[in-house]
N, C-alpha and C positions, 0 to 999 in steps of 0.2 A: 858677755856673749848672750846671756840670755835674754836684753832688750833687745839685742839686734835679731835673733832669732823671734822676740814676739812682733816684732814689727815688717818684716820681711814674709812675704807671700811667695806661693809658690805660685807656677805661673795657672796651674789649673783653679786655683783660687783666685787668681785675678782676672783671668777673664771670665770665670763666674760672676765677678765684682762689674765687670764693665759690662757686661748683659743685664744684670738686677739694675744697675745703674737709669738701662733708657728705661727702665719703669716704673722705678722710683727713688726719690732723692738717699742715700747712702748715708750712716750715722758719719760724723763727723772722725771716727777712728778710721774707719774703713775707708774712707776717701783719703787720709793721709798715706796708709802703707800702700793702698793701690797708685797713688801720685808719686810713693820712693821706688816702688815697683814697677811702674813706666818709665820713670828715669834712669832706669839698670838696663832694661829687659831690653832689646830689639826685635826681639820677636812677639811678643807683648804689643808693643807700637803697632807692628805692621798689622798684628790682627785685629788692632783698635781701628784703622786705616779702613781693612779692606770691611769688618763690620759698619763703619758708615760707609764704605760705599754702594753696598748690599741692601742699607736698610732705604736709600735714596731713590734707587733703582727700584726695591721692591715698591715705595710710594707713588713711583710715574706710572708702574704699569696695569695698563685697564683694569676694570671692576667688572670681572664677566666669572660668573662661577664654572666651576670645572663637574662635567657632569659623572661624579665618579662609577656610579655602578656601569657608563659606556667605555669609562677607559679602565675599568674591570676587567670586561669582558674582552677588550683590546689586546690586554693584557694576558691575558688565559688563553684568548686562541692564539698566540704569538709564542706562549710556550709549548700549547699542543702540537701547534704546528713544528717547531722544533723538536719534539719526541719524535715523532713519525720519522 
């Protein structure tokens, strides 16, 4: 039990493992239990899934910066307004 315990990821570990993953290559241990750990998991996959389709999306859309201290201030009169 105790190899199948050292090799078996939970699932918060694994998709730590597939986020480290798109930004850099994974030692050779960790790319196995994370590969036995998609092969179990379904819900693991789906979140694998819906991360590239997220990350796909996030690369189409424009190159326009978000001007934050206006949507600050967007934000702050939008909760004063709701005190009132």
């Amino acid at each position: 039990m105790g190899l199948l315990n050292t090799l078996m990821l939970s699932c918060r570990k694994a998709t730590e493992l597939m986020e480290r993953s798109t930004m850099q290559p994974l030692p050779m241990g960790d790319r196995m239990r994370l590969w036995m750990h998609r092969r179990a998991c379904d819900g693991c996959r789906a979140f694998e899934k819906q991360n590239a389709a997220m990350d796909q999306l996030l690369e189409k859309r424009p190159e326009r910066a978000v001007d934050a201290r206006a949507l600050e201030g967007r934000i702050l009169q939008a909760l004063e307004r709701d005190e009132e």
